[in-house]
C-alpha positions in Angstrom: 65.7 57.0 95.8 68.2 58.3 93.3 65.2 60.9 92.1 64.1 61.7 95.3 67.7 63.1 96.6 68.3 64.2 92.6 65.1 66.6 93.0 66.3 67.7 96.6 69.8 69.1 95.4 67.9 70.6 92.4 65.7 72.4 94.9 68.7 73.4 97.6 70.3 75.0 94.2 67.4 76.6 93.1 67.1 78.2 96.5 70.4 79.5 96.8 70.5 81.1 93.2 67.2 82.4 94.4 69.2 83.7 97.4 72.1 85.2 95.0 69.7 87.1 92.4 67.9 88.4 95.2 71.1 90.1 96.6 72.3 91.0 93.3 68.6 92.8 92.2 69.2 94.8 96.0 72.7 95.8 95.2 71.8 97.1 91.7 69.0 99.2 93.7 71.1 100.4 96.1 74.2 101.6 93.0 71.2 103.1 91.1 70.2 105.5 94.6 73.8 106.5 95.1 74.2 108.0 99.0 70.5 107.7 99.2 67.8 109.7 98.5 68.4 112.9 101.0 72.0 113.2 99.5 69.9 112.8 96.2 67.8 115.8 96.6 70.2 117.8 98.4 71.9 118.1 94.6 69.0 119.0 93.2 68.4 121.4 95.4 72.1 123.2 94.5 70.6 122.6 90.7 73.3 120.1 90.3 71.8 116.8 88.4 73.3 113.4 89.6 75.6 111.2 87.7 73.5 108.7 86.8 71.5 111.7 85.6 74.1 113.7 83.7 75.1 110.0 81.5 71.4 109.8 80.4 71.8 113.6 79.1 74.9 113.5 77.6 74.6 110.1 75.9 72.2 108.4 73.0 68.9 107.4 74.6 69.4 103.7 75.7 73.1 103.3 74.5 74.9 103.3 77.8 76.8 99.9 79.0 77.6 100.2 82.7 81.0 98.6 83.9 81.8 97.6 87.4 78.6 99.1 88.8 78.9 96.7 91.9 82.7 97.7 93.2 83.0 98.6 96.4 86.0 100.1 98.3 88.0 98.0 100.5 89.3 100.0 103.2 89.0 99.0 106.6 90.3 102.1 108.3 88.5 104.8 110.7 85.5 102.4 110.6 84.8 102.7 106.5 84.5 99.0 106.3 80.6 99.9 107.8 80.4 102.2 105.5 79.8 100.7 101.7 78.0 101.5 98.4 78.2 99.8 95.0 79.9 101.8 92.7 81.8 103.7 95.1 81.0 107.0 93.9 82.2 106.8 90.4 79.5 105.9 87.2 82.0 104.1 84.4 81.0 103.0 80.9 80.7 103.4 77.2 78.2 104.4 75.0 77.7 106.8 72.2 76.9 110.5 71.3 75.3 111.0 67.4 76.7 107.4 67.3 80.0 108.2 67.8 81.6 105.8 70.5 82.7 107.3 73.8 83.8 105.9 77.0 83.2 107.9 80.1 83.3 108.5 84.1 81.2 110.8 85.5 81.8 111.3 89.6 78.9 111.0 92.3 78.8 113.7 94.6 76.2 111.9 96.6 78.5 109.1 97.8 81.3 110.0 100.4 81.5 113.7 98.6 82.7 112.1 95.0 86.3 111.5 96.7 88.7 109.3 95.3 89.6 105.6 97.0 92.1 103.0 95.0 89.2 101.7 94.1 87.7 104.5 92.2 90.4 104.9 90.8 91.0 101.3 89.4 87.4 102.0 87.5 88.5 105.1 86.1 91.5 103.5 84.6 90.2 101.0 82.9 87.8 103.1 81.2 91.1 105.2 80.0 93.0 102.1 79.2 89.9 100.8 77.0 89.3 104.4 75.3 93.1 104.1 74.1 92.5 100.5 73.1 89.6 101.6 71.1 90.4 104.5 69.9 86.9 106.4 71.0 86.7 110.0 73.6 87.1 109.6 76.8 84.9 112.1 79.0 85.4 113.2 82.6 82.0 114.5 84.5 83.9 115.7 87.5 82.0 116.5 90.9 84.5 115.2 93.9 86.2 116.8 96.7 89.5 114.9 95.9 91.4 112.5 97.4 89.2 110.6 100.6 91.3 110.8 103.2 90.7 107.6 104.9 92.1 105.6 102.4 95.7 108.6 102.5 98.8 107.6 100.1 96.4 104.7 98.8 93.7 107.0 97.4 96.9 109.6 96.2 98.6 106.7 94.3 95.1 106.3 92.3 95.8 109.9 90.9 99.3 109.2 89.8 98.0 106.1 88.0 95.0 108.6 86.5 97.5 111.0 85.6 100.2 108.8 84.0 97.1 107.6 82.0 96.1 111.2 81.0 99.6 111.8 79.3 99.0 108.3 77.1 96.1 109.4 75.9 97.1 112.9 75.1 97.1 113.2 71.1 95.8 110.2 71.0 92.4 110.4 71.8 90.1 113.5 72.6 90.2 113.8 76.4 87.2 116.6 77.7 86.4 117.6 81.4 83.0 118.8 82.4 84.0 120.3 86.1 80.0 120.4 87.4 80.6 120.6 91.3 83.1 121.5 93.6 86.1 120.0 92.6 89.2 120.0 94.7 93.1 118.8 95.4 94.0 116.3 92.9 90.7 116.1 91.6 91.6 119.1 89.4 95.1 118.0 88.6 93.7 115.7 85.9 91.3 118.3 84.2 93.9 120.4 83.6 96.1 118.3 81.6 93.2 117.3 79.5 92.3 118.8 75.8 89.1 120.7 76.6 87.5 121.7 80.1 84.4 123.2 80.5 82.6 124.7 83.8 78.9 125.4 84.9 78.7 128.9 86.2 77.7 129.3 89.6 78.0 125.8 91.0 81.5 124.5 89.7 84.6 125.4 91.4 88.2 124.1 90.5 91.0 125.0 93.1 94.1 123.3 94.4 92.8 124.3 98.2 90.0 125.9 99.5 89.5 129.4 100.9 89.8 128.2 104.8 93.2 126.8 104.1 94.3 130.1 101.9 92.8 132.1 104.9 95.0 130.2 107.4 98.1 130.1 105.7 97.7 133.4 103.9 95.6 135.5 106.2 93.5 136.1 102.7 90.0 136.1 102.4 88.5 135.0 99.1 85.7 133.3 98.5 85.4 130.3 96.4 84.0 132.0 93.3 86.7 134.3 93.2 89.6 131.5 94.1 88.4 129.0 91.2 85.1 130.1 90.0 83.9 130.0 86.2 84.9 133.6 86.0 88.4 133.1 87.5 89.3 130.1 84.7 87.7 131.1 81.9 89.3 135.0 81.8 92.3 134.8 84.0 94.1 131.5 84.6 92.8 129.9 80.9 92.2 126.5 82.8 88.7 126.4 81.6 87.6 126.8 77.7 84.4 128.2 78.5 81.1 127.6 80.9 77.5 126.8 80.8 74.5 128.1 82.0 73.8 124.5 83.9 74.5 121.0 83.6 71.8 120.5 80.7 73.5 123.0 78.7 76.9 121.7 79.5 76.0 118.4 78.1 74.4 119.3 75.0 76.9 121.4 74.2 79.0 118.4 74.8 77.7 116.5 72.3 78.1 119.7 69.9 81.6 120.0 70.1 82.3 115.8 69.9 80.5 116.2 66.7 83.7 118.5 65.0 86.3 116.1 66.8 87.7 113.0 65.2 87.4 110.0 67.6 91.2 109.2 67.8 94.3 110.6 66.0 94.5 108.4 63.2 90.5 109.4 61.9 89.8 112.7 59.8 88.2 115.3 61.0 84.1 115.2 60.3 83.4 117.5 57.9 79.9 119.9 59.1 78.4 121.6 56.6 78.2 125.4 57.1 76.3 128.2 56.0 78.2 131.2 57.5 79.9 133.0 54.4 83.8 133.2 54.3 84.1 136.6 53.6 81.8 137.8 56.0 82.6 140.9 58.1 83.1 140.5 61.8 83.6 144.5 63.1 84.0 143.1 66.8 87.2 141.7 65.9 88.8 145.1 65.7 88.4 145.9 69.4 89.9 142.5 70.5 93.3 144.0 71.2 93.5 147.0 72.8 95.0 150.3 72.0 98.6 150.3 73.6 
């Protein structure tokens, strides 16, 4: 009798962890399609890449650890609790680039616009709280619209955390920003206090508020190019260090620049061999300033 029920409640578990890996296997799915498959292509068809797509570029073939890829927000207001992807429209994890050790965030424009919940936040964090810990980069692949406004001071308190973070880590670790989408509100706040920042010409914008809202409280028409293009931040307000072709070229040139930066502020500089002369002539360099 004793085997008989012994091999029944080995069965009833059996089924139930059946049950549970089943689940889990469709949740994974679901994280790795983002908002779905429409939303999917509609970046592609801006000649944006995804974030799952941009991590595969920027980092070592196969070296990427995922964290929390299964974190969903928890609001329950203006009907969001029907609303719920894993992930919550944030990628967070380590891996490496020339096998240097990074940890990373890169924001998924595909899932409620890349905007920021408490949630979202709390990943982002403890990618920044482990990249001090460790001592490795910490990079930003910003595409969000800000702050999601369903979740209000909730979602605005995840910046301040974010920020307070940013000012730890300054001089401590290297902190980069790729801005590869339309990035908005407090979404750009962080960027800015950041050591690098990089754009993609054509379809990154940075602005504190979009041209409807300078065109309503200004009476100003300028389009969003002009208001926080790559040209406006790379020439006029020095946000932006410089800007790529597209997000391929961003990345790679990513990895370029992490190979001249020590991983934390206690590490050397690399040194790169170079085969430009020292004394070469640079005739350009005469008409930098101009006649005054």
């Amino acid at each position: 009798v004793s085997g008989f029920r012994s091999s029944g409640i080995n069965a009833e578990y059996g089924a139930v962890t059946s049950a549970v890996m089943e689940r889990l296997q469709t949740k994974r799915a679901e994280a790795l399609l983002g908002g779905g498959q429409r939303r999917i292509d509609a970046q592609h068809k801006k000649g944006k890449l995804t974030a799952r797509e941009r991590v595969e570029v920027l980092l070592d073939e196969g070296s990427f650890v995922e964290w929390d890829q299964l974190v969903e927000h928890d609001c329950t207001d203006w009907g969001m609790e029907k609303t719920r992807h894993p992930g919550d429209g944030v990628v967070t994890g380590t891996g490496t680039v020339n096998g240097k050790q990074v940890f990373l965030f890169s924001q998924d424009f595909t899932v409620f616009g890349g905007s920021l919940s408490a949630m979202y936040a709390k990943k982002i964090c403890k990618i920044m709280d482990h990249a001090e810990m460790v001592g490795a980069p910490l990079l930003g692949l910003n595409d969000s619209g800000g702050a999601r406004i369903q979740e209000g001071v909730a979602s605005l308190g995840g910046y301040g955390d974010i920020f307070l973070r940013n000012v730890l880590l300054s001089g401590v670790v290297p902190q980069i920003s790729l801005i590869m989408g339309p990035c908005a509100g407090g979404a750009v706040y962080s960027p800015a206090i950041t050591d690098f920042t990089f754009m993609v010409k054509g379809t990154s914008h940075m602005f504190i508020t979009g041209p409807d809202v300078i065109k309503q409280v200004t009476n100003e028409e300028v389009t969003q190019e002009e208001l926080g293009g790559w040209g406006a931040h790379c020439s006029t307000s020095g946000c932006a260090a410089g800007a790529a072709e597209n997000d391929v070229h961003l990345l790679l040139q990513t990895r370029r620049l992490l190979s001249f930066l020590p991983s934390n502020n206690k590490e050397k500089s690399p040194i790169q061999k170079c085969s430009d002369p020292a004394d070469r002539l640079v005739p350009a360099l005469d008409n930098i300033i101009p006649n005054s």
